[in-house]
C-alpha positions, 0 to 999 in steps of 0.5 A: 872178679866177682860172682856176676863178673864170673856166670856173665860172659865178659866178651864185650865184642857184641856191644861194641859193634851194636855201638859202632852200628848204631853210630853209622845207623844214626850218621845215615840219618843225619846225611838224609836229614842234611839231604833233604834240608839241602837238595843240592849235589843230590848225587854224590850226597845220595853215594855218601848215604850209600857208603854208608849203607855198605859200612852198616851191612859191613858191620852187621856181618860181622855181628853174624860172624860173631855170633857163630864163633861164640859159644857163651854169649853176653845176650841170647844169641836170638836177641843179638841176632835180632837187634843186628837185623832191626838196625840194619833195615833202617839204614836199608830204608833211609839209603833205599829212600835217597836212591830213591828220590833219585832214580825219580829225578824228584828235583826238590823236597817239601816241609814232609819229607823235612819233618819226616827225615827229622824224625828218623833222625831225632829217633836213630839219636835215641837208638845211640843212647839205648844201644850204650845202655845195654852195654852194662845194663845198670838202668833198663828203666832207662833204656825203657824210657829211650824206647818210649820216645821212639815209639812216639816219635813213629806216632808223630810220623804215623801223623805226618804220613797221613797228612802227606797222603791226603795232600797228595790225593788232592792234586790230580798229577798221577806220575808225581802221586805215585812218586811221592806217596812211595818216598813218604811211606817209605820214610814213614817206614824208616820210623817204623825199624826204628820201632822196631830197634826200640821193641828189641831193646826194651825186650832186653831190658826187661828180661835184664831188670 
């Protein structure tokens, strides 16, 4: 074992969850991702993202757990507890968003929501690769460059949000302009803890370099 080997906790517990984490992150997405593209079976498609949420919530407790039994730990306690959080909320937003086009009865999707349920989507695949970076840390510039993307993903989605308002406020149905203008920014803000997720990570990789 080597003098690094030694100093750095070796406990890999943490990274393996924040792994299992982002995976379920990104397997939330991409049912949003199915569900909009394919507005059918909206029920039980909306309980599969459910489930989904409840196995995420599962694993971030178990992060917290972890982390109250551990004294020496591979990351600052406050970035673990941080990068559990960040991941968390976005699954929150893309189950409360479905749950939401539900509870609306919104009874088909529109080219918006599509684009913006492929931007969550296009950014939970970039938290995969970042998150599996950290594992060994052996290139933050890496890691940086993952996070990057993200950020301009949210830009796009920033873009793409705006548009959707403006559409929306050029329409003179008030029940369907609140309904809609609440999933819009709500999938707005998926992107948002996607961020996020991104800024936690790129503050690991920095303090690592």
């Amino acid at each position: 074992m080597g003098l690094k080997e030694w100093i750095v906790p070796q406990d890999k517990v943490f990274f393996d969850l924040f792994e299992k984490q982002a995976d379920t992150v990104n397997e939330g997405a991409m049912l949003l991702h199915a569900l909009v593209n394919d507005y059918v079976d909206v029920k039980n498609q909306c309980h599969k993202i459910k489930e989904i949420e409840h196995k995420g919530d599962e694993i971030a407790h178990e992060v917290y757990e972890q982390l109250n039994l551990t004294f020496i730990t591979p990351l600052e306690p406050e970035e673990i507890s941080r990068l559990a959080t960040a991941l968390d909320d976005v699954l929150d937003y893309i189950d409360g968003t479905t749950q939401q086009m539900y509870g609306y009865g919104v009874t088909e999707t529109d080219d918006l929501m599509r684009e913006l349920a492929r931007l969550i989507y296009l950014s939970t695949q970039e938290i995969q690769t970042a998150v599996r970076l950290i594992r060994t840390m052996d290139d933050p510039r890496a890691v940086e460059k993952h996070c990057i993307e993200i950020n301009r993903l949210e830009n796009l989605a920033d873009a793409v949000l705006a548009d959707a308002i403006k559409n929306l406020f050029s329409t003179n149905d008030a029940i369907t302009i609140i309904k809609l203008k609440d999933i819009y920014e709500n999938l707005e803000e998926a992107t948002d803890k996607c961020e996020d997720v991104a800024n936690v990570l790129s503050d690991i990789a920095i303090r690592h370099s």
